[in-house]
TIGURO-340761 format. One record per residue (C-alpha): residue number from 1; residue in three letters; x, y, z. Coordinates in nm, 3 decimals, padded with zeros to 5 digits. Example, Ala and Ser with C-alpha at 12.3 -4.5 7.8 and 13.67 -1.06 7.14 Angstrom:
BEGIN
ATOM  nr  rest  x  y  z
ATOM  1  Ala  01.230  -00.450  00.780
ATOM  2  Ser  01.367  -00.106  00.714
***
This chain:
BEGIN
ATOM  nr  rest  x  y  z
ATOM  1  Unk  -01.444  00.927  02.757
ATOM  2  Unk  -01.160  00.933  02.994
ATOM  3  Unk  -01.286  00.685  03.236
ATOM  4  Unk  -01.140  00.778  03.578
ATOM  5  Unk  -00.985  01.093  03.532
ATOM  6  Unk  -01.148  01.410  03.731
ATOM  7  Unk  -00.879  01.661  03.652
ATOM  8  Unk  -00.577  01.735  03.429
ATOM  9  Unk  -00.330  01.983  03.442
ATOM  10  Unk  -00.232  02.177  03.116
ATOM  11  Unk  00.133  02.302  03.149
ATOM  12  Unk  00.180  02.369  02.751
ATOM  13  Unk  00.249  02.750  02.753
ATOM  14  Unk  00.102  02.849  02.489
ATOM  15  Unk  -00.254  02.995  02.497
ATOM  16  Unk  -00.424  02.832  02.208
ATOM  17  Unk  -00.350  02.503  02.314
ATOM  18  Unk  -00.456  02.580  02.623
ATOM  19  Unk  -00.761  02.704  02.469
ATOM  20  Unk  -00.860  02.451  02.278
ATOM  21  Unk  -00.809  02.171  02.606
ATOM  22  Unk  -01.078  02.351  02.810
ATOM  23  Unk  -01.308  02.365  02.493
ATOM  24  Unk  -01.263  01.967  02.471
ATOM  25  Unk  -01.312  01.903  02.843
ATOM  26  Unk  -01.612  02.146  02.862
ATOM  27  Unk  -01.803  01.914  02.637
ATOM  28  Unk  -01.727  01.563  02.814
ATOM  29  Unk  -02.042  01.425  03.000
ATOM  30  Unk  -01.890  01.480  03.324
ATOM  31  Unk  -01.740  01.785  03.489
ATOM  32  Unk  -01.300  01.735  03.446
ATOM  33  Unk  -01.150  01.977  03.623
ATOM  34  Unk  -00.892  02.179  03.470
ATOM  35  Unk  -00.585  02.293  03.649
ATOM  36  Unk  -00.306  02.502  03.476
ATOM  37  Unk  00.020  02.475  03.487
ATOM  38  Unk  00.143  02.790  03.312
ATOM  39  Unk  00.290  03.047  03.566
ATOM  40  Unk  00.330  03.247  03.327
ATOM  41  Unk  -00.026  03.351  03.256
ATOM  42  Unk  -00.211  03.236  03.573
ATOM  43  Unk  -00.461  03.529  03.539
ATOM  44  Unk  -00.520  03.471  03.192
ATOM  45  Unk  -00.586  03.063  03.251
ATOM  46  Unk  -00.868  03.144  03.492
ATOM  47  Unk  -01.023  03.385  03.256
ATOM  48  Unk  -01.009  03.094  02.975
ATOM  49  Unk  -01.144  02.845  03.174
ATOM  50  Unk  -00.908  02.766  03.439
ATOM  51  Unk  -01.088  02.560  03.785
ATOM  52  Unk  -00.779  02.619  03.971
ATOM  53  Unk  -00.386  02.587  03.897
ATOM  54  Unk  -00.092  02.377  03.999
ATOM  55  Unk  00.165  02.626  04.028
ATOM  56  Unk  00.522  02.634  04.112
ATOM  57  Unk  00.490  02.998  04.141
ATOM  58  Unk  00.199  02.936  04.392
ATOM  59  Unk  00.418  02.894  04.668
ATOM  60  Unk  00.500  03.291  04.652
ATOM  61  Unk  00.271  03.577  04.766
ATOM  62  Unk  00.011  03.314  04.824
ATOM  63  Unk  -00.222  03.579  04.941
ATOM  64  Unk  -00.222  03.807  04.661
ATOM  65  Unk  -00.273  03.512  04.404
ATOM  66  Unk  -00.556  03.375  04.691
ATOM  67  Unk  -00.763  03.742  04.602
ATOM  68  Unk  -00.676  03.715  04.256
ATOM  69  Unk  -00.863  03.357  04.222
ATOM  70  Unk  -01.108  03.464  04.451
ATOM  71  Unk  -01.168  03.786  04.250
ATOM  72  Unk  -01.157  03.581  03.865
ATOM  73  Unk  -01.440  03.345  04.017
ATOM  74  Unk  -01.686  03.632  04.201
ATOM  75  Unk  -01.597  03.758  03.824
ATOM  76  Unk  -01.429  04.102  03.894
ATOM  77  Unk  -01.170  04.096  03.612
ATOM  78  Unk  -01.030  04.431  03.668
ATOM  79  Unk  -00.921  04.384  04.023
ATOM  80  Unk  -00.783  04.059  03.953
ATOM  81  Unk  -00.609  04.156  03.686
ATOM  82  Unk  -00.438  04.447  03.875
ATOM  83  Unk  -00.266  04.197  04.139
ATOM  84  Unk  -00.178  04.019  03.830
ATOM  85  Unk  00.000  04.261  03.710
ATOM  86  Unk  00.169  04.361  04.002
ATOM  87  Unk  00.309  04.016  04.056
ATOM  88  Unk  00.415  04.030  03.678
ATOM  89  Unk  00.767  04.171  03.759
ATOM  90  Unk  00.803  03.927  04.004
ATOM  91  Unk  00.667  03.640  03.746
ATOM  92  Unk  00.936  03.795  03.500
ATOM  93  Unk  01.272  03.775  03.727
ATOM  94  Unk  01.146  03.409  03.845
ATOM  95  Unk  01.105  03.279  03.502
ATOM  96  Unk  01.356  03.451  03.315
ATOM  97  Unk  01.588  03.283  03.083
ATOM  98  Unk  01.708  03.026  03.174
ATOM  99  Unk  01.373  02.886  03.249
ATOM  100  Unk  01.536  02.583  03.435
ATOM  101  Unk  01.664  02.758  03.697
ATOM  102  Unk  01.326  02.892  03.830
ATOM  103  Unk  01.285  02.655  04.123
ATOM  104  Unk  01.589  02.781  04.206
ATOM  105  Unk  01.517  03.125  04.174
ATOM  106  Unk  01.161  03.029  04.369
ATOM  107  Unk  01.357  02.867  04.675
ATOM  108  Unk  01.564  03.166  04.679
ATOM  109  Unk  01.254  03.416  04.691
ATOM  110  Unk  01.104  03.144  04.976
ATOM  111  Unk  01.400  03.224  05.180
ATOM  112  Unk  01.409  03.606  05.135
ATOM  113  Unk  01.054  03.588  05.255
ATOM  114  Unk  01.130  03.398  05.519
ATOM  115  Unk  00.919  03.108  05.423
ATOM  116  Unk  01.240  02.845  05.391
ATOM  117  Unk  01.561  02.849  05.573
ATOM  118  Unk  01.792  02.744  05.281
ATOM  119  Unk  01.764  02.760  04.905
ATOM  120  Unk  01.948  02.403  04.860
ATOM  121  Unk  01.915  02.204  04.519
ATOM  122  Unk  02.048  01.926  04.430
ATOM  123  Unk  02.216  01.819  04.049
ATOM  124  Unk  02.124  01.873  03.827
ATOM  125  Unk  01.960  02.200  03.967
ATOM  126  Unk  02.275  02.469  04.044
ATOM  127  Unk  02.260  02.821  04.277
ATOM  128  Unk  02.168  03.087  04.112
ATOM  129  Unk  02.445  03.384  04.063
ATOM  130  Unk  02.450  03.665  04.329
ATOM  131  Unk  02.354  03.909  04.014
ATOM  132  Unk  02.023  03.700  03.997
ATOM  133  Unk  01.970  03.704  04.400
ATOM  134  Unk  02.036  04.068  04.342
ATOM  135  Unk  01.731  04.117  04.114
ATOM  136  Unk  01.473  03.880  04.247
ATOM  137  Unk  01.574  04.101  04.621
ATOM  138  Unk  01.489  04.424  04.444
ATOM  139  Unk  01.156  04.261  04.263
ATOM  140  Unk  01.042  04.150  04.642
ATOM  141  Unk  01.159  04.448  04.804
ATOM  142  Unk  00.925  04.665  04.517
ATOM  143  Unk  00.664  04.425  04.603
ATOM  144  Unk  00.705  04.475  05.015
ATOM  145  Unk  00.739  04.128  05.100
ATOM  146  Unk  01.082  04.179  05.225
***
């Protein structure tokens, strides 16, 4: 029993594991929330099991991943998974290697949108190269949220 604890996010990226953590919590007495942490495979969390997320990437096109988790919980799959998919490119320039430099690459896209005025990190985080600007414009502009 895991006296106290209502939720837990699992941030493991990789599937099985993440798996096997909602079959565990599924069978405590109580209801424990689970929240994932893999922005990588939002849509596929939900469908496993997934109460909600905690999501770096949730800070970008917030209204298409709003329908998506409204769609996985009124249980339309297909719909959800075609927003999913269309945020995949964007998933794949914001995560690319090297992973590290994603909340960079996320403050970036914030200010493209228009949702932040700077895309200042401090160490050990570093600016991303104009080549990677470059891309993540052309992923947002294919997207229309520039």
């Amino acid at each position: 029993e895991l006296e106290g604890v209502v939720a837990i996010k699992e941030a493991s990226f990789d599937a099985k594991k993440f798996i096997d953590t909602v079959r565990i919590l599924r069978k405590a007495e109580r209801k424990i929330f689970v929240f994932t942490g893999n922005d990588n495979f939002i849509y596929e969390s939900l469908v496993l099991g997934a109460d909600g997320g905690l999501l770096g990437f949730g800070t970008i096109a917030v209204d298409k991943q709003v329908e998506m988790f409204r769609l996985v919980g009124e249980k339309k799959y297909e719909e959800a998974e075609e927003i999913w998919e269309e945020l995949l490119p964007l998933v794949e320039v914001i995560f690319a290697p090297p992973v590290r430099n994603y909340k960079t690459r996320i403050k970036e896209a914030l200010v493209m949108t228009g949702v932040l005025e700077t895309a200042y990190v401090r160490p050990p985080l570093r600016p991303i190269s104009s080549e990677e600007k470059e891309k993540l414009r052309k992923v947002l502009k294919d997207l229309d949220m520039i």
